[in-house]
C-alpha positions in Angstrom: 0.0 0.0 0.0 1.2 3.7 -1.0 1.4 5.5 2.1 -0.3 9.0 1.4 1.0 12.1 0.7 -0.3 14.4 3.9 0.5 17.4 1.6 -1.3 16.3 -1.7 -4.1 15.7 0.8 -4.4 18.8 2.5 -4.5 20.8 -0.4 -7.1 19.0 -2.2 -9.5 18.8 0.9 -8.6 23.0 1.0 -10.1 22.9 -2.8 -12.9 21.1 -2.2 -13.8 23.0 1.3 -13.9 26.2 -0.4 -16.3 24.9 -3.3 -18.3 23.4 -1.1 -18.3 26.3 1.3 -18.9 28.8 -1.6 -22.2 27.4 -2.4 -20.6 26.7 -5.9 -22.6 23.0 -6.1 -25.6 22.2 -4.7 -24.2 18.8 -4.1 -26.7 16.4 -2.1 -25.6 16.2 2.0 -23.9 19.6 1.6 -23.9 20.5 5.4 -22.4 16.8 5.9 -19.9 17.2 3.5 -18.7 20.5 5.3 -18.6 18.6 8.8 -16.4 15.6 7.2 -14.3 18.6 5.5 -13.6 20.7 8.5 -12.9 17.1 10.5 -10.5 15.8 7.8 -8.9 19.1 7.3 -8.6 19.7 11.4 -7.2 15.5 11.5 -4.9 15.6 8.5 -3.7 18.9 9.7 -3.1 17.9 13.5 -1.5 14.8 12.0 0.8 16.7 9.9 2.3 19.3 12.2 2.4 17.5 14.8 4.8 15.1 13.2 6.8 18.3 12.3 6.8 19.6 15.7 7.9 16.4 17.0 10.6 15.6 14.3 12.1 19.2 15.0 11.6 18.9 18.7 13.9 16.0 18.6 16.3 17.1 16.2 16.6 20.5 18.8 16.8 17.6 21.5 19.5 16.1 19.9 21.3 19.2 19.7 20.8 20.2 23.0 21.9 16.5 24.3 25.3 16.7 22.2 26.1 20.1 23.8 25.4 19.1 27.2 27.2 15.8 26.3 30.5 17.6 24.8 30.1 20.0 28.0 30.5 17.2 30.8 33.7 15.8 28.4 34.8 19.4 28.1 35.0 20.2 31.8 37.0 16.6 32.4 39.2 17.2 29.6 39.7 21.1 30.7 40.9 20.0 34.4 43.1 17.5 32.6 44.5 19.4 30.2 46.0 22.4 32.9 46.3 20.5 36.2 48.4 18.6 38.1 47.5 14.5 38.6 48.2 12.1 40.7 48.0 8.1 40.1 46.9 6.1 42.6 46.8 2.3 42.0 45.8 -1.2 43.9 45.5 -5.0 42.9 44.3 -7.9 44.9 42.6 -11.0 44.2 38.7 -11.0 44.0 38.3 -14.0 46.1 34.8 -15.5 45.7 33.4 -12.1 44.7 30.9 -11.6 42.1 29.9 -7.9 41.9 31.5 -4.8 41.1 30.2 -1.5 42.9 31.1 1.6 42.6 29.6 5.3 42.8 31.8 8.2 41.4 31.1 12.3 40.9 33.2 13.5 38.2 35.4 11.5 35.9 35.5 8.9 33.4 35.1 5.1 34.3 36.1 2.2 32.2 35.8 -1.0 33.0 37.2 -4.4 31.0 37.1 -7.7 31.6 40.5 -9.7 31.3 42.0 -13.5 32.2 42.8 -13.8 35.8 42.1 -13.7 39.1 43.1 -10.3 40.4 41.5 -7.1 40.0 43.5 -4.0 39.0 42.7 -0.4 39.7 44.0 2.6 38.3 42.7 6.0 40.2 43.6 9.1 38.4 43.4 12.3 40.3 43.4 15.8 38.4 42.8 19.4 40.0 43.3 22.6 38.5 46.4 23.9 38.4 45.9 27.3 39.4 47.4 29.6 42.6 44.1 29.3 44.3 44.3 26.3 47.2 47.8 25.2 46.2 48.8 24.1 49.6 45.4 22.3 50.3 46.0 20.9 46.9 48.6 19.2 47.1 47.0 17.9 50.8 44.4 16.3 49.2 46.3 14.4 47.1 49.2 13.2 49.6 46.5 11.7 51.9 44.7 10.3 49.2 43.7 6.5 48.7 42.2 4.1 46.5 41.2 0.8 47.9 38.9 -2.4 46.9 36.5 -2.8 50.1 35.5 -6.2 50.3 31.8 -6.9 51.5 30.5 -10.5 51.4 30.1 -10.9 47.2 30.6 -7.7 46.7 34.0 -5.3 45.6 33.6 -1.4 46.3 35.8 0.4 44.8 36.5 4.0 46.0 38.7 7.0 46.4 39.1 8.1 50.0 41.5 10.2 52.7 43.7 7.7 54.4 42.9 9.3 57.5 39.3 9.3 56.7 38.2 6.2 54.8 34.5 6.0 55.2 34.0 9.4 53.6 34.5 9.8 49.8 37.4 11.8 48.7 35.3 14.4 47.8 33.1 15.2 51.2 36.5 14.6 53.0 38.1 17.5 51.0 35.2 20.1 50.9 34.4 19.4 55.0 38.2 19.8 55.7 39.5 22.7 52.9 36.7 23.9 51.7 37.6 22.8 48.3 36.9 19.4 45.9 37.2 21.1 42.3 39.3 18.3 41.2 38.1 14.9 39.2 38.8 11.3 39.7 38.7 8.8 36.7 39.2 5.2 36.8 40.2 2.6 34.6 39.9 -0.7 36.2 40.7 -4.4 34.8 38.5 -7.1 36.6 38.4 -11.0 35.8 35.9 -12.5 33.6 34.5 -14.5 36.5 32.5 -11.1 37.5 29.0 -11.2 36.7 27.2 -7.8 38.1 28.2 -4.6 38.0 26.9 -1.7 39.9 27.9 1.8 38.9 27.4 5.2 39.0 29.1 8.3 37.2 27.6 11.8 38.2 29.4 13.4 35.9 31.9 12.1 33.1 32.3 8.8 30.5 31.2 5.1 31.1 33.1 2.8 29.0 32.5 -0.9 29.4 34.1 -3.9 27.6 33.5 -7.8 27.1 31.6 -7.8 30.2 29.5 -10.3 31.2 26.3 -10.6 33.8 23.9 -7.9 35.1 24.5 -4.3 34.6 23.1 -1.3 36.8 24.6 1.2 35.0 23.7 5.1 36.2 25.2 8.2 34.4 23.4 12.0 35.3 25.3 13.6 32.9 28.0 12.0 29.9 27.9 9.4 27.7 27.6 5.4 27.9 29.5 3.0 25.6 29.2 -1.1 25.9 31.1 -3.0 24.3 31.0 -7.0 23.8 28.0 -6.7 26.3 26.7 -10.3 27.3 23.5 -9.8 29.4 22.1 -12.3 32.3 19.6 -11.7 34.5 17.5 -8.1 34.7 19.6 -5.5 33.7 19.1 -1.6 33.5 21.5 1.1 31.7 20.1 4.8 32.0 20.9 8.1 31.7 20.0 11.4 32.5 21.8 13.5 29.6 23.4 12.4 27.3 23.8 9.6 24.6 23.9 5.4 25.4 25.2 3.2 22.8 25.3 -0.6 23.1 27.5 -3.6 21.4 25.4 -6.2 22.7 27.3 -9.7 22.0 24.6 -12.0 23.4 21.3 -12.2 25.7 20.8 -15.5 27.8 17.4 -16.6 27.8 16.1 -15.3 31.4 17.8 -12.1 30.9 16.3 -8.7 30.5 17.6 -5.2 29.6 15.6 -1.6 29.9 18.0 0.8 28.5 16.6 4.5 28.7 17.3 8.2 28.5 15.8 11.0 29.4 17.6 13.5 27.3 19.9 11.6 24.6 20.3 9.3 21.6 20.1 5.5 22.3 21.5 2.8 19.8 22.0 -0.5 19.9 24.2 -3.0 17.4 23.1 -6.6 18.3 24.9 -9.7 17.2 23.8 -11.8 14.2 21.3 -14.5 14.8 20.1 -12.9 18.1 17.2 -13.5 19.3 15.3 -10.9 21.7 12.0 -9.1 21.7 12.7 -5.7 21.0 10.5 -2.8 22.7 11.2 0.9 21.2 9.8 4.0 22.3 10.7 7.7 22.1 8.8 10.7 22.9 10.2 12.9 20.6 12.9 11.6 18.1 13.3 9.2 15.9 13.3 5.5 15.7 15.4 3.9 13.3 16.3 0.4 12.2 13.5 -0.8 13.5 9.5 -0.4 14.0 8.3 1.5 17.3 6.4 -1.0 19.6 7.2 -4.6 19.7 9.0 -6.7 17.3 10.5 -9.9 17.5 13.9 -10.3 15.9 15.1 -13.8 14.6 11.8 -15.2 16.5 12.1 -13.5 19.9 13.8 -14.0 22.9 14.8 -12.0 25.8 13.0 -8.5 26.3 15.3 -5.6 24.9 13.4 -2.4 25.8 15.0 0.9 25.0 13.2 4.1 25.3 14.2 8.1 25.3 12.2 10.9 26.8 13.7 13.3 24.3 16.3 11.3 21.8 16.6 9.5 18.5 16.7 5.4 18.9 19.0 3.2 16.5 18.7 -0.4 16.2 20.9 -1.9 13.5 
């Protein structure tokens, strides 16, 4: 079936209203004819801008979603680029544990799986470099810490005071100085044997590779990338602002994954041959590679729902 031309009908019910309307025919059912008019024009017309509005809307979205997006990298990369740093590092064996938690404010986290039985942890501390708190600076950073907090299944990873453990670097530095402008990325390499993985980002990058399990993934503002994703269980990625994109390598069968965003793009590359139910919904934006709703690729499978408040959606 051709799928009309909204245009080519607007302007030919237009026509046909003003004849009608005119009192140019004497047509029988002339006052009926006028009601259908005026509804089909009013239908058509809603129809019509309202896609506009919508399609614009997003595309403004989007824009405003890359700006905030480049913004959150922006400040990172800024402190970075004109500051001093200070690695911290720390290594141990996981033990019998199965999850990874962690909660940071500003920087970027990336996380990859590797052979092994260790986890390693790199903890990268910029601040400003400016004349402003030099002495408390440099404070900071002597008395800071990162450590790998075992609790039962669980590995916490975090940046703290050595005098101070229990508070993050962070509220130790601002209760003490008066002063936590500086950032804290990570890159950590965990053993494949992990299988959840808890984590927040405030601010900054998640990057995620060959990981395997349940994911609780949390960013307010700054991208999300998965790579080589295999998901069990019920997982959830979302963000606030900014974009989520998704390598997804496999779904078991009693897995689950909601990925959403309230202000961003969303895309998702899935393997060949796998199966899920795919749910797609955005508010305003696009949806590409793939029908809004439900659809059930290579027969169906695990639930894939991905949804955006204000955001394009790419399935390929």
């Amino acid at each position: 079936m051709r799928k009309r031309n909204n245009n080519s009908v607007l302007a030919a019910v237009a026509v046909l209203s003003i004849v009608l309307l005119a009192g140019c025919t004497e047509l029988p059912g002339r006052q009926s004819a006028k009601n259908e008019v005026e509804q089909s024009i009013s239908e058509d017309a809603q129809q019509n801008i309202g896609e506009v509005v919508k399609q614009e809307l997003g595309k403004a979205a989007a824009t405003v979603q890359q700006a905030v997006e480049e913004t959150a990298t922006k400040v990172v990369d800024e402190v970075k680029a004109d500051s001093i740093s200070k690695d911290l590092s720390v290594s141990q064996a996981i033990g019998s544990a199965s999850v990874l938690s962690m909660d940071n404010a500003v920087g970027e986290i990336e996380v990859t799986a590797v052979a092994g039985d260790q986890i390693h942890v790199i903890a990268t501390i910029s601040s400003h470099n400016s004349s402003l708190h030099k002495s408390d600076r440099q404070k900071i950073m002597d008395d800071a810490e990162v450590s790998v907090e075992v609790s039962g299944d669980t590995l916490k990873v975090s940046t703290h005071s050595k005098s101070s453990p229990k508070k993050d670097l962070w509220t130790w530095a601002q209760d003490k100085y008066g002063y936590s402008d500086f950032t804290i990325s990570y890159n950590i390499e965990l053993p494949a044997s992990m299988n959840e993985y808890k984590i927040t980002n405030n601010v900054g990058q998640i990057r995620l590779r060959n990981l395997e399990g349940k994911y609780h993934i949390v960013s307010n503002v700054g991208a999300i990338n998965i790579e080589g994703a295999k998901f069990t269980g019920k997982s959830t990625v979302e963000s606030d602002t900014g974009s989520i994109r998704m390598d997804i390598a496999a779904m078991k069968d009693n897995s689950s994954l909601k990925a959403k965003t309230q202000v961003g793009s969303l895309s998702a590359v899935l393997a060949d041959g796998m199966k899920c139910s795919l749910e797609a919904k955005s508010e305003l934006g696009q949806i590409k590679g793939v029908e809004g709703g439900k659809t059930d690729i290579n027969g169906g499978g695990p639930l894939l729902s991905l949804s955006s408040e204000i955001g394009a959606i790419t399935v390929q």
